[in-house]
Each structure stands twice: as structure tokens, then as C-alpha cells.
MARPA-960164 format. One line per 5 residues: number of its first residue (from 1); their letters; for each residue x, y, z of C-alpha. Coordinates in steps of 0.25 Angstrom, whole numbers, plus 2048, in hexadecimal, padded with zeros to 3 digits. Example, Ala and Ser with C-alpha at 12.3 -4.5 7.8 and 13.67 -1.06 7.14 Angstrom:
// MARPA-960164
1	AS	831:7EE:81F; 837:7FC:81D
END
This chain:
// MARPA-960164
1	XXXXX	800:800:800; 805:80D:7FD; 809:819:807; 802:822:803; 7F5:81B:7FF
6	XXXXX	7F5:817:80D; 7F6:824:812; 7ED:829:80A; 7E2:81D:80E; 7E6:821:81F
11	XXXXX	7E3:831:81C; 7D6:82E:817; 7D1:825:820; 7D6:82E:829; 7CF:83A:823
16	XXXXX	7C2:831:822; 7C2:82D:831; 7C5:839:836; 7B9:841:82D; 7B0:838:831
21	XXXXX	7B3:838:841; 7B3:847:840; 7A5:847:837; 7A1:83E:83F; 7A3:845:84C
26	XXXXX	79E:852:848; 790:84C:842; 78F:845:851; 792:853:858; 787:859:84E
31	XXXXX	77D:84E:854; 77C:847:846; 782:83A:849; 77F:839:856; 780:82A:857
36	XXXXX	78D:828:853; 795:825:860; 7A1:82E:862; 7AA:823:864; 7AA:81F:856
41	XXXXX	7AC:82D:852; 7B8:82E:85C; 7BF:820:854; 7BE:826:847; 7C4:832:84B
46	XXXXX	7D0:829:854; 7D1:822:848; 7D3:82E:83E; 7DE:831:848; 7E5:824:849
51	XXXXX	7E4:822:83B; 7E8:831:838; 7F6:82E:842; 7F8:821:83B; 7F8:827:82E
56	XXXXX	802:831:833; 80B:826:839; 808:81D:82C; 80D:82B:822; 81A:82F:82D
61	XXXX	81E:824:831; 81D:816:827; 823:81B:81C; 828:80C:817
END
């Protein structure tokens, strides 16, 4: 697999997880999606992170 094909796959799931949890999270604070639990907002959002630190580690640090 290429490098940077695989970076490029990490910043959009990345960028995906991350607009969805923050949509997410202002629709629920709106009082639209009101069953949604906050925990499944709070792993999208800890998911965005750790996939955002493991794409940094992943770019700076693997170069092989």
C-alpha cells in the first residue's frame, strides 16, 4: 500500500469522524436529536482524536 494513499484514506476518516461527532453534537444541543446518548457522540469524537494522533505518528514517524 502506498504512503500516501494511506495518509490520504486516515485524513478523511479522520475529517469524517470528526464532522459527524461535532454535527452531531450541535444538533443534540439544539434539542434535534435528542436520543442519541452523549457517549456515542464522546467515542466519535475520542476516535477522531486518536486516529488524528495516529496519523501524525503514522506521517512523522514510519517513514520506511
Amino acid at each position: 500500500m502506498n504512503q500516501s494513499f494511506l495518509n490520504r484514506k486516515l485524513t478523511q476518516i479522520l475529517g469524517i469522524l470528526l464532522g459527524t461527532g461535532i454535527a452531531l453534537l450541535i444538533l443534540r444541543g439544539l434539542e434535534i436529536l435528542t436520543f442519541i446518548p452523549g457517549g456515542v457522540i464522546l467515542l466519535l469524537l475520542l476516535g477522531a482524536i486518536a486516529l488524528g494522533i495516529f496519523s501524525y505518528f503514522q506521517r512523522r514517524l514510519w517513514r520506511f
